[in-house]
Kinemage of the C-alpha trace (Angstrom):
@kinemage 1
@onewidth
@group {chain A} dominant
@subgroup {mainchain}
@vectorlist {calphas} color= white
{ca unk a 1} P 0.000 0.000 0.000
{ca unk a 2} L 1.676 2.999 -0.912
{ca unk a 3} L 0.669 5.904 1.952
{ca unk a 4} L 0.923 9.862 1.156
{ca unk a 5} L 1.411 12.957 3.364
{ca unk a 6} L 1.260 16.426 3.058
{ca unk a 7} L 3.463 18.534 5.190
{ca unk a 8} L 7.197 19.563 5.631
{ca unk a 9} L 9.632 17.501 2.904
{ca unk a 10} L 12.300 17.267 4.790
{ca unk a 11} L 11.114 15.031 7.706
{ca unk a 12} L 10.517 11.316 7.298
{ca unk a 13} L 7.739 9.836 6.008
{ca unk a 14} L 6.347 6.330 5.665
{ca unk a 15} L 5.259 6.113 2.111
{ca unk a 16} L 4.435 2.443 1.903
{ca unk a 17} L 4.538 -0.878 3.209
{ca unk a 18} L 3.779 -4.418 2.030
{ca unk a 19} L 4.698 -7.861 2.819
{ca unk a 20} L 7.763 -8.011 3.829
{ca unk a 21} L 8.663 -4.545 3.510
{ca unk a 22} L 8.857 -0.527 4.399
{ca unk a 23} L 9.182 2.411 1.961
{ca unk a 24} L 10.714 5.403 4.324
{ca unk a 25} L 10.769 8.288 1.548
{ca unk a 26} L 10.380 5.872 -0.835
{ca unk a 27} L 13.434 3.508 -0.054
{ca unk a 28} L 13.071 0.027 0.368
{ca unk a 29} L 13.603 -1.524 3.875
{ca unk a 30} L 13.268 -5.067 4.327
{ca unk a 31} L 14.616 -5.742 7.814
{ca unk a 32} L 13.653 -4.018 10.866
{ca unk a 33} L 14.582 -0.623 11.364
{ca unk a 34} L 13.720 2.708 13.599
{ca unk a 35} L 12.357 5.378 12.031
{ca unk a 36} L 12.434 8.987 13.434
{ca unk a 37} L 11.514 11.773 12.082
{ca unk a 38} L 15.247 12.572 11.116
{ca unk a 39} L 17.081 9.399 10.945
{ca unk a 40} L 16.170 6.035 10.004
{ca unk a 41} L 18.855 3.272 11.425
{ca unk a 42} L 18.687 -0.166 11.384
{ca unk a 43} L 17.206 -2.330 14.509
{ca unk a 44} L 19.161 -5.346 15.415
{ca unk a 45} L 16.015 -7.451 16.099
{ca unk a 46} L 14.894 -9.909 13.402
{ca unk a 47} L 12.003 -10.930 14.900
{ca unk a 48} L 9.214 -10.248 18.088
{ca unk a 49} L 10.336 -13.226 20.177
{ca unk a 50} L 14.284 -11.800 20.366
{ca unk a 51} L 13.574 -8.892 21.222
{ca unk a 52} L 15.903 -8.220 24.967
{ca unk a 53} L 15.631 -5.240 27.578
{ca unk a 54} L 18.869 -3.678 25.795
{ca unk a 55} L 17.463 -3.269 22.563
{ca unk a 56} L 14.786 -0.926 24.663
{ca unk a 57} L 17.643 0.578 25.636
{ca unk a 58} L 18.762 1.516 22.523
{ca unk a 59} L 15.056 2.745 21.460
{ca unk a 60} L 15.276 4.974 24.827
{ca unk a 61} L 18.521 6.529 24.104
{ca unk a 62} L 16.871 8.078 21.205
{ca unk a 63} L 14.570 10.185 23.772
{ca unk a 64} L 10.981 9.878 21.536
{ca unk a 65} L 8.149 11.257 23.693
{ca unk a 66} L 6.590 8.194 22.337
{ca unk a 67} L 7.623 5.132 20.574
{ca unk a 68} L 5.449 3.114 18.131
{ca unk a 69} L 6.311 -0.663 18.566
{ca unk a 70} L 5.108 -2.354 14.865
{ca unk a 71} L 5.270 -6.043 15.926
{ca unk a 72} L 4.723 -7.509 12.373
{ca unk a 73} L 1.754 -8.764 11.077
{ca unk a 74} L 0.082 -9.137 14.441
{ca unk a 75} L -0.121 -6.975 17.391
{ca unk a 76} L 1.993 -8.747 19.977
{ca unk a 77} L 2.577 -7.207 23.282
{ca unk a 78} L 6.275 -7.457 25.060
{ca unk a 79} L 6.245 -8.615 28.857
{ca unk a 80} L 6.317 -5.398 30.653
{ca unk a 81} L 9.673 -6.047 32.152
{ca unk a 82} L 11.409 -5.097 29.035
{ca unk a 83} L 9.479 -1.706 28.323
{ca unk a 84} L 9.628 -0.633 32.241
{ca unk a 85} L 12.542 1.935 31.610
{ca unk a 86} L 11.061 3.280 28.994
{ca unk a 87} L 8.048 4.353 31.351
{ca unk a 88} L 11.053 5.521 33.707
{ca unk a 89} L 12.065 7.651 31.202
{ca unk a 90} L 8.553 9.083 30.967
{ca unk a 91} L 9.075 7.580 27.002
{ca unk a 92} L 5.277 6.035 26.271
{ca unk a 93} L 4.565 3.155 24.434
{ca unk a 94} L 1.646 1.974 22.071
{ca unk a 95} L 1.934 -1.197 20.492
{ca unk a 96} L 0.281 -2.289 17.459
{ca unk a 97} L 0.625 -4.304 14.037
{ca unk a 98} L 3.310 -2.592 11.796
{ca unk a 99} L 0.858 -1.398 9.344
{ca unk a 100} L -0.657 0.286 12.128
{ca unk a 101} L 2.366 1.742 13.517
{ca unk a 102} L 3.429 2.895 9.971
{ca unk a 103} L 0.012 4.778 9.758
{ca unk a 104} L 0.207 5.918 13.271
{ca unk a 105} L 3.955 7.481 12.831
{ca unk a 106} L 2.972 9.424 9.846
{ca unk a 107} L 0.171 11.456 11.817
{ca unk a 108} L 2.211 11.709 14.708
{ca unk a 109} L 5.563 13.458 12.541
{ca unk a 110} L 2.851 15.091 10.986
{ca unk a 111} L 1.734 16.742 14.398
{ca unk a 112} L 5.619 17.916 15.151
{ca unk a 113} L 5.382 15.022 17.778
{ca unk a 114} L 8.846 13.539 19.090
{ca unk a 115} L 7.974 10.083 17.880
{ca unk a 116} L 10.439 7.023 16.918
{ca unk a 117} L 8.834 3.917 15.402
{ca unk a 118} L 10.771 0.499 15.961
{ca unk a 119} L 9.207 -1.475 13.092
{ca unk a 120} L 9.625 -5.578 13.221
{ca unk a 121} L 8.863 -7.680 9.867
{ca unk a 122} L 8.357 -10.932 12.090
């Protein structure tokens, strides 16, 4: 589904998605990835069930006001253990499918909102 937004150019934007894959500004991402509005870096997490307290810790270092958590094709929710200092932080966290999240992140940069979206493929 390819996904279109209005607003400032030079922020990111999510303007696609399909199986298997991300379009951030139009480039192709087929692994999992964070997305801010002004960086995109790759997330060393190939799929839900890997995912460890430090790689939270990398998502917090990024200091999002909130962070989208796209957990693949299904909404999967992470034990609460791992996303505890990210509510220490004061960093929320909404969880959804990653076409949601993709969706979601695009009205949110679109709002001037600090957001980061970690987006899994599996």
């Amino acid at each position: 589904m390819k996904l279109h937004v209005s607003g400032p150019g030079s922020r990111n934007a999510i303007t696609g998605y399909g199986e298997g894959y991300v379009l951030v500004n139009g480039q192709r991402h087929e692994s999992s990835l964070i997305v801010t509005p002004d960086q995109v870096v790759p997330w060393d997490v190939s799929e839900f069930t890997k995912i460890t307290a430090g790689d939270f810790e990398k998502l917090k270092s990024l200091s999002p006001e909130i962070l989208l958590l796209g957990t693949g094709p299904k909404q999967r929710f992470p034990h609460p253990r791992l996303t505890a200092p990210l509510a220490e932080a004061g960093i929320g966290v909404e969880v959804m499918d990653l076409k949601a999240a993709c969706r979601t992140f695009n009205i949110l940069v679109a709002e001037e909102r600090k957001v980061a979206a970690a987006l899994l493929f599996a």
